[in-house]
N, C-alpha and C positions, 0 to 999 in steps of 0.2 A: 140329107141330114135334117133333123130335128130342133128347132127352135120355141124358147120359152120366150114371151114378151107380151106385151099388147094386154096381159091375161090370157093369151092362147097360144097354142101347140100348133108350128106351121112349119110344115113342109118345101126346104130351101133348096130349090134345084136351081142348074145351072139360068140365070134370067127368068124364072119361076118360082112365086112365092105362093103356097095354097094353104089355107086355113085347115087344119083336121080339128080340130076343138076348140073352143071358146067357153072361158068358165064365167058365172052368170055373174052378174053388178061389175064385172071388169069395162075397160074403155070400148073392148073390141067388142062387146056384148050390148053395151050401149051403143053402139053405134050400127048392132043388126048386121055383126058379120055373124059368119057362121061356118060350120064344115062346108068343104067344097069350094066355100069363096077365091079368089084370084087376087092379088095384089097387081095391078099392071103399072103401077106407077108411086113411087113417093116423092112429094116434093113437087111434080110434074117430069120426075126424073123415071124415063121407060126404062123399067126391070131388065126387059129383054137386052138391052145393050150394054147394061155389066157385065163385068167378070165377076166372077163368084166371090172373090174378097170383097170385091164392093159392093156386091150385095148384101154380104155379112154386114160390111161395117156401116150402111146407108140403116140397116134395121137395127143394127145396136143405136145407133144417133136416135134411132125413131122410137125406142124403149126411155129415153131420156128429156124427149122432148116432144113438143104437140106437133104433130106432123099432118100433111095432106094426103091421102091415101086414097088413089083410083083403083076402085075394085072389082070384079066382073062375077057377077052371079053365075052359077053354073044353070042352062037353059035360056039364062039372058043373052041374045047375041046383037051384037054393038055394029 
């Protein structure tokens, strides 16, 4: 499923959040995400260990508020 937030278009799979667009002067623009980017964590809370409501609802909280977001460049390997 498709999500609007951040200022960008991201891709909500089950404990997988990926960036496909980011529109320019938005938060997630300024902050140099981009297509392809990774969400691995908000909060310090790992994505991968949601369920998929909670992943919904940890990214609506994160639409409303300043949040910490650990992200993984595609090519970057951690």
């Amino acid at each position: 499923s498709e999500q609007k937030g951040f200022g960008s278009v991201v891709s909500v799979l089950p404990g997988r959040v990926i960036f496909l667009q980011t529109l320019p002067g938005t938060p997630s623009a300024r902050a140099g995400l981009g297509p392809g980017d990774e969400i691995l964590a908000i909060n310090n809370i790992p994505l991968a260990r949601l369920e998929f409501e909670q992943l919904v609802g940890l990214l609506g909280q994160a639409r409303q508020q300043q949040v910490r977001l650990d992200v993984r460049r595609p090519g970057n390997v951690r």
